[in-house]
PQR file with spaces between the fields and no chain letter, atoms N, CA, C, O and H, PARSE charges and radii, in Angstrom:
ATOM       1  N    UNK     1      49.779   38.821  -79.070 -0.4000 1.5000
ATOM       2  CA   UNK     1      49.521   37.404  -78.865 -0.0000 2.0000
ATOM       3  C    UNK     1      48.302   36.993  -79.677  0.5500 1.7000
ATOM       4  O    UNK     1      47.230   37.599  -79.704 -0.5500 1.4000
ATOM       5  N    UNK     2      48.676   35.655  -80.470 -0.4000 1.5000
ATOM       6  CA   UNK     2      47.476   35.671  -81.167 -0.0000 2.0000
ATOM       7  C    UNK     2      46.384   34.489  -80.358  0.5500 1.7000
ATOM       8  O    UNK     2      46.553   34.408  -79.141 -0.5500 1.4000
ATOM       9  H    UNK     2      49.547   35.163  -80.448  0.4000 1.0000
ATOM      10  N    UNK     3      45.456   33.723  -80.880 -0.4000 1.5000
ATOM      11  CA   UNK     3      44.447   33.032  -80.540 -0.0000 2.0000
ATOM      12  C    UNK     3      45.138   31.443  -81.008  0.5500 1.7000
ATOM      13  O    UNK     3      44.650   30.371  -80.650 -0.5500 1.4000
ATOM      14  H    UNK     3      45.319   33.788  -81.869  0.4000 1.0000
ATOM      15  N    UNK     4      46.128   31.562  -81.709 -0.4000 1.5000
ATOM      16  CA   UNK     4      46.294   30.186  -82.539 -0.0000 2.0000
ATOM      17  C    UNK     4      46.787   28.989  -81.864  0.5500 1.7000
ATOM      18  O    UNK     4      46.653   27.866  -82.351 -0.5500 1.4000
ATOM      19  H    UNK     4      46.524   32.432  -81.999  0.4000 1.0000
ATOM      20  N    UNK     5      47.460   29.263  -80.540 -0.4000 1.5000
ATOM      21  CA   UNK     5      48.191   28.348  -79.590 -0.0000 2.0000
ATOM      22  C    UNK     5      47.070   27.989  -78.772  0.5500 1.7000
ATOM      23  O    UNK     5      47.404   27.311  -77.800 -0.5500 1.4000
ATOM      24  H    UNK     5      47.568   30.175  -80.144  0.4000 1.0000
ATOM      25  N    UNK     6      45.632   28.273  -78.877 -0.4000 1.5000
ATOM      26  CA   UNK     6      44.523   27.408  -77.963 -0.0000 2.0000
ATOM      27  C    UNK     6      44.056   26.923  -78.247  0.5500 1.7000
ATOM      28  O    UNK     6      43.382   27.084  -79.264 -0.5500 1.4000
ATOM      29  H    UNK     6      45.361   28.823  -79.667  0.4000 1.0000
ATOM      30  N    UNK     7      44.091   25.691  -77.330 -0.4000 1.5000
ATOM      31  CA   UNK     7      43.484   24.588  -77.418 -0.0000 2.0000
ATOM      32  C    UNK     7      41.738   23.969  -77.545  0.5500 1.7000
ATOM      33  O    UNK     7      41.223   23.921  -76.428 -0.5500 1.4000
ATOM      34  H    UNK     7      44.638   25.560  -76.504  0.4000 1.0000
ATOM      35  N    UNK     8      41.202   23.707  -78.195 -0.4000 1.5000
ATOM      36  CA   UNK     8      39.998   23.110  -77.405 -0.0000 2.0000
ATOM      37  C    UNK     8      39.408   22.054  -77.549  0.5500 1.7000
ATOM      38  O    UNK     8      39.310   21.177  -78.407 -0.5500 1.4000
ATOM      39  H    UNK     8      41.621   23.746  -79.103  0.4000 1.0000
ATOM      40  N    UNK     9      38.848   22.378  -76.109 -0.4000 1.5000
ATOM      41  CA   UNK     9      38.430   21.011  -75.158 -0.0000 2.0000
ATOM      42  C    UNK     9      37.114   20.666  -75.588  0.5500 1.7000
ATOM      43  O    UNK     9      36.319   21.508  -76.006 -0.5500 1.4000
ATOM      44  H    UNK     9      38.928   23.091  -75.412  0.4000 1.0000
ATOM      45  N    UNK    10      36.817   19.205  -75.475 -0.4000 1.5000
ATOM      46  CA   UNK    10      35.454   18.840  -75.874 -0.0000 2.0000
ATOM      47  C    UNK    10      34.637   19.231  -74.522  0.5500 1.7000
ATOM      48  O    UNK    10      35.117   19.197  -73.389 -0.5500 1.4000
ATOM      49  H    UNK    10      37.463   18.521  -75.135  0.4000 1.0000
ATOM      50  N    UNK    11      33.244   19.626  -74.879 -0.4000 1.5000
ATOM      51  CA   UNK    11      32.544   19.998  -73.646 -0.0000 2.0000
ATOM      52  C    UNK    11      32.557   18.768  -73.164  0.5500 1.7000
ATOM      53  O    UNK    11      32.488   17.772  -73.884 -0.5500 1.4000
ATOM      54  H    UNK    11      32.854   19.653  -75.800  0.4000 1.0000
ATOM      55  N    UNK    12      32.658   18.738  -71.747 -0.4000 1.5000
ATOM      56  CA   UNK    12      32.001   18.029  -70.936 -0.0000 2.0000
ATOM      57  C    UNK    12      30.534   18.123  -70.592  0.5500 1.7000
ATOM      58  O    UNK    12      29.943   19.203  -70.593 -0.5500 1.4000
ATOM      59  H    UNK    12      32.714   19.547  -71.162  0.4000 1.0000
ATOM      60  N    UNK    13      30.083   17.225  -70.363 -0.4000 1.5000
ATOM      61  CA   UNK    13      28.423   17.523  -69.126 -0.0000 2.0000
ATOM      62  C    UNK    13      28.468   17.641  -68.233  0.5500 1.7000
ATOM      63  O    UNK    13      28.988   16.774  -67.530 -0.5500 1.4000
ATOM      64  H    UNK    13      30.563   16.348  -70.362  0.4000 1.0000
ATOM      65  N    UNK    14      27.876   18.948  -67.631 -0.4000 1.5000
ATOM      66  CA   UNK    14      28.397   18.672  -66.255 -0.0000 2.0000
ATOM      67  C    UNK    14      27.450   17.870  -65.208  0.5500 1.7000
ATOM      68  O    UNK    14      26.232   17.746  -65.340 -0.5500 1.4000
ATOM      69  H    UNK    14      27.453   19.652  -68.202  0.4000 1.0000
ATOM      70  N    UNK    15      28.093   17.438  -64.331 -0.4000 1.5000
ATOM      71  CA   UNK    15      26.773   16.909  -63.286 -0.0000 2.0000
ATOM      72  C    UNK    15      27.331   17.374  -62.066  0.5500 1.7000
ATOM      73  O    UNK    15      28.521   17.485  -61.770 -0.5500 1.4000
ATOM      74  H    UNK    15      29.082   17.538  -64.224  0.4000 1.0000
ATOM      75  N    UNK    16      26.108   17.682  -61.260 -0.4000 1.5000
ATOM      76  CA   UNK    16      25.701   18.222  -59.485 -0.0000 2.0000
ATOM      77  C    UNK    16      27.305   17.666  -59.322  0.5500 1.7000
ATOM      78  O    UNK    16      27.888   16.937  -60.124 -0.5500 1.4000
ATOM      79  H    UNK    16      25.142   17.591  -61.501  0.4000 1.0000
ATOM      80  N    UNK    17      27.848   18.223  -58.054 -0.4000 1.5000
ATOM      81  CA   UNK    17      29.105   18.028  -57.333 -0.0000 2.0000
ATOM      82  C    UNK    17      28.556   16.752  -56.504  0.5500 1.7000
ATOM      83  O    UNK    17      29.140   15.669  -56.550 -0.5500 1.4000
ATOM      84  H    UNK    17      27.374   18.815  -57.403  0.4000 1.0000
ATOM      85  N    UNK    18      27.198   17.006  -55.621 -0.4000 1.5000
ATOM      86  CA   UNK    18      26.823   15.850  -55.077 -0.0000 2.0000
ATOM      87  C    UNK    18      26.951   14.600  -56.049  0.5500 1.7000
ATOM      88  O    UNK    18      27.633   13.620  -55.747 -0.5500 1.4000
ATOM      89  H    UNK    18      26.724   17.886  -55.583  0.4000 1.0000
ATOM      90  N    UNK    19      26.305   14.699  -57.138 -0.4000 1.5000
ATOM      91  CA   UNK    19      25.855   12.944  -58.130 -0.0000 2.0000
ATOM      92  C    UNK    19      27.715   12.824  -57.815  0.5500 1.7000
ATOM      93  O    UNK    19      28.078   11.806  -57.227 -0.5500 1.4000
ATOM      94  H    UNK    19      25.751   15.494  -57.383  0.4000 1.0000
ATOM      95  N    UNK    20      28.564   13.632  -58.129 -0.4000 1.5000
ATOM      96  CA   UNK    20      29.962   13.336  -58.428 -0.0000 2.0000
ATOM      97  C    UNK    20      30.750   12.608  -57.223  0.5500 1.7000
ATOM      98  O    UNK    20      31.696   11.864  -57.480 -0.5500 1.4000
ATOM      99  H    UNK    20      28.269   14.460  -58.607  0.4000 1.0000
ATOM     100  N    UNK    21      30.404   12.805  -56.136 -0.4000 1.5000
ATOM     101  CA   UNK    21      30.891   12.328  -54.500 -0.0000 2.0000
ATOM     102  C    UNK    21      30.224   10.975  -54.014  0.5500 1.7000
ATOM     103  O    UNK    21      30.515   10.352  -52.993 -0.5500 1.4000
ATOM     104  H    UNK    21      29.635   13.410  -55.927  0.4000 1.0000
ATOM     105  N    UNK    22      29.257   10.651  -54.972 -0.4000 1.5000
ATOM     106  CA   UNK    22      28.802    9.207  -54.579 -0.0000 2.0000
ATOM     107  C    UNK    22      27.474    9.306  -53.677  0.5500 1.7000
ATOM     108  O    UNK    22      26.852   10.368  -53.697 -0.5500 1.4000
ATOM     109  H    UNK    22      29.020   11.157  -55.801  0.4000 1.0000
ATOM     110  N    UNK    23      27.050    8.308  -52.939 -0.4000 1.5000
ATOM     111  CA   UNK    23      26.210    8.023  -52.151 -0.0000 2.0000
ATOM     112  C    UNK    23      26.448    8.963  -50.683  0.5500 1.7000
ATOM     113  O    UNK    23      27.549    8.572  -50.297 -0.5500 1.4000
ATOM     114  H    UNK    23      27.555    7.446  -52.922  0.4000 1.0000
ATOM     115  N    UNK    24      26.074    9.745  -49.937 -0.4000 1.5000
ATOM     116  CA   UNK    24      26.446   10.237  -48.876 -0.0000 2.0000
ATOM     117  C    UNK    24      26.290    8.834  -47.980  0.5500 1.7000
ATOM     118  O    UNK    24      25.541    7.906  -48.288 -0.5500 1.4000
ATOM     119  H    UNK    24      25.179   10.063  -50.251  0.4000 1.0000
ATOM     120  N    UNK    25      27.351    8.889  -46.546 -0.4000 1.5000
ATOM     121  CA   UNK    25      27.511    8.041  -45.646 -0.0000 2.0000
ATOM     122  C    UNK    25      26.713    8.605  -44.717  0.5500 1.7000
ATOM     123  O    UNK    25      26.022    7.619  -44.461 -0.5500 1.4000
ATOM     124  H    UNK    25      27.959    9.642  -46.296  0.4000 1.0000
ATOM     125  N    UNK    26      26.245    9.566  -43.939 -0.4000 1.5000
ATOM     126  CA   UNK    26      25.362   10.137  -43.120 -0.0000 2.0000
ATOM     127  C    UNK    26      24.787   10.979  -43.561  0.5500 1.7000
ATOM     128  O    UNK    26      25.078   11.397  -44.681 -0.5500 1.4000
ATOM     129  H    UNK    26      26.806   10.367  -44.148  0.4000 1.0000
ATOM     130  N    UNK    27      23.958   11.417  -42.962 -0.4000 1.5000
ATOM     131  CA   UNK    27      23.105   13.054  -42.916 -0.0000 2.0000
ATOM     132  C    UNK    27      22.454   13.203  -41.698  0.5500 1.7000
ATOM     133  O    UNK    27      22.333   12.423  -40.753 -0.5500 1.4000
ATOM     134  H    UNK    27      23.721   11.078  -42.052  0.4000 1.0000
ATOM     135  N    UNK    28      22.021   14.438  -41.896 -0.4000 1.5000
ATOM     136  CA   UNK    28      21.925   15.238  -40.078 -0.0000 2.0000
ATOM     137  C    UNK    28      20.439   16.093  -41.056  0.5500 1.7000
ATOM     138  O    UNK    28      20.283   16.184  -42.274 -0.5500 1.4000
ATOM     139  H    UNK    28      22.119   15.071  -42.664  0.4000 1.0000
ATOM     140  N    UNK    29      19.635   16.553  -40.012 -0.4000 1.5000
ATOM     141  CA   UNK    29      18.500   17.433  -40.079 -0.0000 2.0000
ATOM     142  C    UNK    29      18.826   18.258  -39.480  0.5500 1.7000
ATOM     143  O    UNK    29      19.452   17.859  -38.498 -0.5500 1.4000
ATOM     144  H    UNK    29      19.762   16.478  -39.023  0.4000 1.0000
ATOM     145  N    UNK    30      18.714   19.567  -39.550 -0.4000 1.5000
ATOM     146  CA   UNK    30      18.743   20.972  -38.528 -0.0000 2.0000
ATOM     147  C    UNK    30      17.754   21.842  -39.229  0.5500 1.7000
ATOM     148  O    UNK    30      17.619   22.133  -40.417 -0.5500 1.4000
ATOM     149  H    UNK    30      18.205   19.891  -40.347  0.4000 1.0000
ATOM     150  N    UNK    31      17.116   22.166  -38.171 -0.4000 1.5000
ATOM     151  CA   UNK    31      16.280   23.269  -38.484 -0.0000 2.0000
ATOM     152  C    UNK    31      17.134   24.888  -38.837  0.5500 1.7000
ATOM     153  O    UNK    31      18.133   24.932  -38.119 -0.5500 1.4000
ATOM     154  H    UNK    31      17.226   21.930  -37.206  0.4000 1.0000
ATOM     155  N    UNK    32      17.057   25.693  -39.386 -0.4000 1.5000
ATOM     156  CA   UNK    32      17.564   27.063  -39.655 -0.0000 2.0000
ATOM     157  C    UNK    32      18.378   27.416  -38.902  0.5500 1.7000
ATOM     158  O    UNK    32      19.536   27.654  -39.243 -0.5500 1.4000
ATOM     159  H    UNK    32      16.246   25.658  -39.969  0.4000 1.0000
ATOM     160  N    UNK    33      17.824   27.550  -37.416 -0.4000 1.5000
ATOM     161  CA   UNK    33      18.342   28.074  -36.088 -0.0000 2.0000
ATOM     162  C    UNK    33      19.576   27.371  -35.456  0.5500 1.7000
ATOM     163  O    UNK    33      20.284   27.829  -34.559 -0.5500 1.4000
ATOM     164  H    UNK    33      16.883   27.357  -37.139  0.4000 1.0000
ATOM     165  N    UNK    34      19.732   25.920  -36.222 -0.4000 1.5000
ATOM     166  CA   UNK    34      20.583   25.096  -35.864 -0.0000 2.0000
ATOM     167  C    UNK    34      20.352   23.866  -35.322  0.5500 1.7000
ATOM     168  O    UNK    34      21.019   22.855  -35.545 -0.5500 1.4000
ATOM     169  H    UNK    34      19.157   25.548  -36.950  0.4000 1.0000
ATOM     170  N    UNK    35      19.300   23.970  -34.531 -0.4000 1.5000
ATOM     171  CA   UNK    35      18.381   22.231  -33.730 -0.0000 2.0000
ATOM     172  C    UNK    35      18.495   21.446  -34.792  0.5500 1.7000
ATOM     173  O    UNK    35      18.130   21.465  -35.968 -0.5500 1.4000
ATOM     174  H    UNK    35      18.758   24.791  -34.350  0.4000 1.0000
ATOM     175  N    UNK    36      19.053   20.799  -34.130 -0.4000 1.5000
ATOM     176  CA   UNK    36      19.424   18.992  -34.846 -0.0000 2.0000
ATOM     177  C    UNK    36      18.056   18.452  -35.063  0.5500 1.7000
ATOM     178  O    UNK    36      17.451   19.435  -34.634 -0.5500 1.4000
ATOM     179  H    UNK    36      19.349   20.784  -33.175  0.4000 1.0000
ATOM     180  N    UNK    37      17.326   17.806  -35.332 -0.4000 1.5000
ATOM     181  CA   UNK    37      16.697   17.243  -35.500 -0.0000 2.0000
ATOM     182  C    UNK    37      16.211   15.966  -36.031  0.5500 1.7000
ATOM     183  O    UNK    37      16.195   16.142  -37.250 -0.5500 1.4000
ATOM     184  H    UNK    37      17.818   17.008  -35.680  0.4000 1.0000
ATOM     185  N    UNK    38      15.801   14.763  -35.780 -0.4000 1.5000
ATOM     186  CA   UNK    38      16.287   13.165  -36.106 -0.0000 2.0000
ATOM     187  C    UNK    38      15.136   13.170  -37.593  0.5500 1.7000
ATOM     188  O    UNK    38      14.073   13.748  -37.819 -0.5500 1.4000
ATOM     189  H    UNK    38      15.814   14.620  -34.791  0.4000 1.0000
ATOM     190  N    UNK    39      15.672   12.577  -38.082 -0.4000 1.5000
ATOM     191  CA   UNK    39      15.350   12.280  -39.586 -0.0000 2.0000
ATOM     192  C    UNK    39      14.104   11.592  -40.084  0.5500 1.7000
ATOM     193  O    UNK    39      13.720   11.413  -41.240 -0.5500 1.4000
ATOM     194  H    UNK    39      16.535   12.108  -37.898  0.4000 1.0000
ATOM     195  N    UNK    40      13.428   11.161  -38.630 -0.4000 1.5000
ATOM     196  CA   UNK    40      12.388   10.027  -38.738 -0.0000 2.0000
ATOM     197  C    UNK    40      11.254   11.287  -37.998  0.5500 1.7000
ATOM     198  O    UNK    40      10.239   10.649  -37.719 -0.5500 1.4000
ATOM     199  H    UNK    40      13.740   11.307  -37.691  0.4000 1.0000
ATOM     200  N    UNK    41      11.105   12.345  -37.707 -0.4000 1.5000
ATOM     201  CA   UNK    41      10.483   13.451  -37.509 -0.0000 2.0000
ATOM     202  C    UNK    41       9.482   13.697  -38.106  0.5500 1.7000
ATOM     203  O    UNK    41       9.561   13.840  -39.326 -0.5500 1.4000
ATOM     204  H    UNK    41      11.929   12.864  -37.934  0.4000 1.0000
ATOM     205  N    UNK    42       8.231   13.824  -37.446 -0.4000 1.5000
ATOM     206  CA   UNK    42       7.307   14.260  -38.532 -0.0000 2.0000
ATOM     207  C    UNK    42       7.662   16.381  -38.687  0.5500 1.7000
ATOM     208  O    UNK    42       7.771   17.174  -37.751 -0.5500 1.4000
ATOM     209  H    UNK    42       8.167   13.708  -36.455  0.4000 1.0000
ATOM     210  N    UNK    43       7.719   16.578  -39.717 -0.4000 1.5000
ATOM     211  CA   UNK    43       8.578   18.033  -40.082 -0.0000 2.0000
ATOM     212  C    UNK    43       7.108   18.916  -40.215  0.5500 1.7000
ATOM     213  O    UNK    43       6.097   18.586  -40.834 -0.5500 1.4000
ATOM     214  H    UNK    43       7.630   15.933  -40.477  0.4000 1.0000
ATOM     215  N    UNK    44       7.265   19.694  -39.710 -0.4000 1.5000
ATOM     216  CA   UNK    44       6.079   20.626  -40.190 -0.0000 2.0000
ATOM     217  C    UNK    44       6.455   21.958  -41.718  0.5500 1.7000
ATOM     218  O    UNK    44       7.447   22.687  -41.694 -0.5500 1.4000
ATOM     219  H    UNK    44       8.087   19.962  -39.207  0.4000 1.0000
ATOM     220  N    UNK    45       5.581   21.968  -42.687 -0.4000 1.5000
ATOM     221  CA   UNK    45       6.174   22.540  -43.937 -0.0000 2.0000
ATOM     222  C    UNK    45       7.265   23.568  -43.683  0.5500 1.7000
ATOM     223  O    UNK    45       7.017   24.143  -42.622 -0.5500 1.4000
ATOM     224  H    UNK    45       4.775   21.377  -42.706  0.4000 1.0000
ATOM     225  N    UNK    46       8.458   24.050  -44.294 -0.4000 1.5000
ATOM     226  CA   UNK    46       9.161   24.907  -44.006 -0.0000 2.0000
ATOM     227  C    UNK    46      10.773   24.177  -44.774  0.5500 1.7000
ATOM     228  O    UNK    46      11.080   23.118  -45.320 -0.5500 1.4000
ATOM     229  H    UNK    46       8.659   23.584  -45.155  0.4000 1.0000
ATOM     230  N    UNK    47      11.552   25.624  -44.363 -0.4000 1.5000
ATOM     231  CA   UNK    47      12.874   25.392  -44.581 -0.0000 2.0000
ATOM     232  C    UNK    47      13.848   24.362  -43.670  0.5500 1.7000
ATOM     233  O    UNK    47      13.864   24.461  -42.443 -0.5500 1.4000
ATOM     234  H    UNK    47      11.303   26.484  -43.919  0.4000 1.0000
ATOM     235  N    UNK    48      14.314   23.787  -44.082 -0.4000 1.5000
ATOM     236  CA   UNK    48      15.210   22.644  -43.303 -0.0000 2.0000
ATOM     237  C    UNK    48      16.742   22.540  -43.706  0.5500 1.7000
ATOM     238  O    UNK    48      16.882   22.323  -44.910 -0.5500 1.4000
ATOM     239  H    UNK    48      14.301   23.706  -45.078  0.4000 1.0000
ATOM     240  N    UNK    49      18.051   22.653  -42.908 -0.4000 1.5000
ATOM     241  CA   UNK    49      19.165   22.116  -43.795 -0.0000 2.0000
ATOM     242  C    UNK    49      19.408   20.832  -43.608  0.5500 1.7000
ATOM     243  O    UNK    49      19.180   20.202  -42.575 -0.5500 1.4000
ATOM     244  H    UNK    49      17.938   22.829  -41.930  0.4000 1.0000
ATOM     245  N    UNK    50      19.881   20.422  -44.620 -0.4000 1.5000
ATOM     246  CA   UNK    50      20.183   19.212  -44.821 -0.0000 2.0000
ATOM     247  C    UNK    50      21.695   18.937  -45.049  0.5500 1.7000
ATOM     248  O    UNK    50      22.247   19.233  -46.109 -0.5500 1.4000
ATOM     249  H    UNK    50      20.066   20.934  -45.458  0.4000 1.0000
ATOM     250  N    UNK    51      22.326   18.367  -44.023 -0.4000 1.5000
ATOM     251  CA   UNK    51      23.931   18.098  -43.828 -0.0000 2.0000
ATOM     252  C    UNK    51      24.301   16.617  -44.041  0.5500 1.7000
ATOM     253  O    UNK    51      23.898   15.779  -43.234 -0.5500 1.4000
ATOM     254  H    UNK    51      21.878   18.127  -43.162  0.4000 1.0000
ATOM     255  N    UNK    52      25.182   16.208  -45.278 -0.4000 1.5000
ATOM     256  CA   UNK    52      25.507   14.986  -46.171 -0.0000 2.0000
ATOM     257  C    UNK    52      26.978   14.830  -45.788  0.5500 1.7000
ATOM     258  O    UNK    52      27.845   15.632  -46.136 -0.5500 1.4000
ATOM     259  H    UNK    52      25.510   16.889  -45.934  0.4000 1.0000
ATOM     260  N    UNK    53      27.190   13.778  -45.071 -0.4000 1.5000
ATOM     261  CA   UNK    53      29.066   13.632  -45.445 -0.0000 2.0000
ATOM     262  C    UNK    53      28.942   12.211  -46.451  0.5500 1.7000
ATOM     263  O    UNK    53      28.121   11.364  -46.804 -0.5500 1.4000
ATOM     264  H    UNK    53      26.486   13.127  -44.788  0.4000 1.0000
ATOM     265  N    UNK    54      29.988   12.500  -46.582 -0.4000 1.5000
ATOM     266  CA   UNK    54      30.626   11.801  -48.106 -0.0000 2.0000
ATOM     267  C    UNK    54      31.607   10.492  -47.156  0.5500 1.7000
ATOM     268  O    UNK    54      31.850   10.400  -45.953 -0.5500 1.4000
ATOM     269  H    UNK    54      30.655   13.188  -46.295  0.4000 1.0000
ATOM     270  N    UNK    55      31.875    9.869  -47.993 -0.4000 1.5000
ATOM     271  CA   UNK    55      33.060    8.556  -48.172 -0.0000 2.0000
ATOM     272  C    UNK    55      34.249    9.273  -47.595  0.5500 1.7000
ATOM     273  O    UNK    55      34.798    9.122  -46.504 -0.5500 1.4000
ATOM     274  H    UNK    55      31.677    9.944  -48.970  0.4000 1.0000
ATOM     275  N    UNK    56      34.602   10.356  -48.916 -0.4000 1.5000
ATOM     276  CA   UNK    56      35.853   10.982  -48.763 -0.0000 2.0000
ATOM     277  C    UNK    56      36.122   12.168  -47.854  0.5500 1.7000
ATOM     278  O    UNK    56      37.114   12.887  -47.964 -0.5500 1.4000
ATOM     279  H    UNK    56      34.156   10.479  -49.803  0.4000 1.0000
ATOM     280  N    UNK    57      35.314   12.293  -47.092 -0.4000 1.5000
ATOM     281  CA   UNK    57      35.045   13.074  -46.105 -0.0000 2.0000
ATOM     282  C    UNK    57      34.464   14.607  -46.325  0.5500 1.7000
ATOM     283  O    UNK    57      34.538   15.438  -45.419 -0.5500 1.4000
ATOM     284  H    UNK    57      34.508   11.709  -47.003  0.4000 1.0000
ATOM     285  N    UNK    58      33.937   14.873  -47.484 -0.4000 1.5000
ATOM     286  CA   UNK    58      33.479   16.186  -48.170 -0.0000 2.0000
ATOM     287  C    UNK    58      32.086   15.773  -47.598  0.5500 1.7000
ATOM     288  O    UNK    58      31.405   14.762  -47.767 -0.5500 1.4000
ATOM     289  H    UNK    58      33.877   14.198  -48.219  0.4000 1.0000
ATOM     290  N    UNK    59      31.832   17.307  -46.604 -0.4000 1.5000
ATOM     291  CA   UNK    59      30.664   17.642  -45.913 -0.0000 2.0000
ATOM     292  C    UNK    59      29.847   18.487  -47.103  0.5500 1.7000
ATOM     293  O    UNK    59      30.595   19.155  -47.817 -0.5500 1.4000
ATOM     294  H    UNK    59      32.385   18.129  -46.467  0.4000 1.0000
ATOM     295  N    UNK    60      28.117   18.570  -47.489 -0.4000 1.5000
ATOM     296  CA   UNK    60      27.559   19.116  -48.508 -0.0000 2.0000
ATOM     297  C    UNK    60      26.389   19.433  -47.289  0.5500 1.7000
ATOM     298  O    UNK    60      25.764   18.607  -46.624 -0.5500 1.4000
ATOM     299  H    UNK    60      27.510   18.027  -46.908  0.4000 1.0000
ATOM     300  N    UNK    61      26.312   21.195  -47.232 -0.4000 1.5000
ATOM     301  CA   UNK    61      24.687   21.308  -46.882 -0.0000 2.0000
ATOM     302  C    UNK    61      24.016   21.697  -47.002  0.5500 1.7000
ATOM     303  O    UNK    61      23.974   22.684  -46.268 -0.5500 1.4000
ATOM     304  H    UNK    61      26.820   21.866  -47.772  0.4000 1.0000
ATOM     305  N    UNK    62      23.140   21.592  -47.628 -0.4000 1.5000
ATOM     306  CA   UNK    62      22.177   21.851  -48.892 -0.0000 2.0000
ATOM     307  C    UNK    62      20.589   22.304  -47.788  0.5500 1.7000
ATOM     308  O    UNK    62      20.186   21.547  -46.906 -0.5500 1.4000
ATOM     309  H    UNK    62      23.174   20.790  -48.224  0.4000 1.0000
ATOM     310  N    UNK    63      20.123   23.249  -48.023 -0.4000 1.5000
ATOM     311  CA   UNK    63      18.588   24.097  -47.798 -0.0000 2.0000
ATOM     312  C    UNK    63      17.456   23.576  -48.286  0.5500 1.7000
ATOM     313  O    UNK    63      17.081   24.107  -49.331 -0.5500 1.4000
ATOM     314  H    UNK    63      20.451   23.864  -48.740  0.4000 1.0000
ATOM     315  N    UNK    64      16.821   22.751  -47.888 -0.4000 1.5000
ATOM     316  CA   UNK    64      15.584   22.087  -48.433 -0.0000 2.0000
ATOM     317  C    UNK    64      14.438   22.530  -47.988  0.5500 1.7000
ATOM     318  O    UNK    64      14.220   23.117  -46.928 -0.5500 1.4000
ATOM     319  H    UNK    64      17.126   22.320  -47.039  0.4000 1.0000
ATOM     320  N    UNK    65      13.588   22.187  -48.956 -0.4000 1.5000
ATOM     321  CA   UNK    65      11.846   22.471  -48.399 -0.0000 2.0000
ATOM     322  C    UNK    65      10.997   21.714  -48.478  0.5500 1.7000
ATOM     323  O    UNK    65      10.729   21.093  -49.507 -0.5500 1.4000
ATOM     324  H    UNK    65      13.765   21.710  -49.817  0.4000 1.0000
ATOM     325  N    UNK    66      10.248   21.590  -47.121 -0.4000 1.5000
ATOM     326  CA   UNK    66       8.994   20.514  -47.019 -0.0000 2.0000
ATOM     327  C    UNK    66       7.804   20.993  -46.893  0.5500 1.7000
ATOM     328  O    UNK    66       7.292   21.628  -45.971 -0.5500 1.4000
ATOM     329  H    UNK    66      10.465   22.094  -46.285  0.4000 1.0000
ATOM     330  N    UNK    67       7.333   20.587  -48.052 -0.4000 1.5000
ATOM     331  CA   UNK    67       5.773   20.813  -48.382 -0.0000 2.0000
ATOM     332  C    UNK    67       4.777   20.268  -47.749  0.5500 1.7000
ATOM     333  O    UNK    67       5.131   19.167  -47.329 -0.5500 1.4000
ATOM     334  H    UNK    67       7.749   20.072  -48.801  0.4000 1.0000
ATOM     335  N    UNK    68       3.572   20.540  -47.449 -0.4000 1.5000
ATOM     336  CA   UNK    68       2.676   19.366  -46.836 -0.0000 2.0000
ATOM     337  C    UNK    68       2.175   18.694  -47.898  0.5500 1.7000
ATOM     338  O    UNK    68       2.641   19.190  -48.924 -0.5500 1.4000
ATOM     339  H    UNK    68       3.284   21.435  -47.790  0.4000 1.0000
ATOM     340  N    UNK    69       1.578   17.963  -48.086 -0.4000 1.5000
ATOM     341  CA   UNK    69       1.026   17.007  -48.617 -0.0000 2.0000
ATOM     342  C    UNK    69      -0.743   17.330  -49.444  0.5500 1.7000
ATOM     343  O    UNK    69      -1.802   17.007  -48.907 -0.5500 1.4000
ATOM     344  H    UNK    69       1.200   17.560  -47.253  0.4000 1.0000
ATOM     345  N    UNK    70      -0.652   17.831  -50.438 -0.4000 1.5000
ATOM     346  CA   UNK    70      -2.118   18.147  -50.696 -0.0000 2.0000
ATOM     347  C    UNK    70      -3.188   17.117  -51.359  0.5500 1.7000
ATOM     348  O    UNK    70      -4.356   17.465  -51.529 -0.5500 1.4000
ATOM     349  H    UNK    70       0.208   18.093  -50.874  0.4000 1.0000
C-alpha cells in the first residue's frame, strides 16, 4: 500500500473543549472531599473542583486553585 491515496487536511487550531461548548449555564463549588460549597464563599487557598454544565447538557469538571492574595 502506498502513501498516494492520502489526503491532507489543513491544520486546524485547536481551542479548549470548554471555549467550544459556549458559556456554561451553572456551576457548583466542591471542595476535594466532595462538600458543595456556594460560590459567594470566602475560600481559603487550596484545591477546589469546579463543576460547569453546558446548554447542551455536557457536564466539565475542572480542578482549580486559589491563591491568597499577596
Amino acid at each position: 500500500w502506498g502513501d498516494s491515496d492520502l489526503v491532507s487536511l489543513p491544520q486546524q487550531p485547536s481551542i479548549p473543549a470548554t471555549e467550544a461548548l459556549g458559556n456554561p449555564v451553572s456551576s457548583t463549588l466542591y471542595t476535594l472531599s466532595g462538600r458543595q460549597l456556594s460560590l459567594s464563599n470566602h475560600l481559603p487557598a487550596g484545591f477546589y473542583l469546579l463543576r460547569k454544565q453546558y446548554a447542551s447538557g455536557a457536564v466539565v469538571t475542572e480542578k482549580i486553585l486559589v491563591q491568597t492574595a499577596k
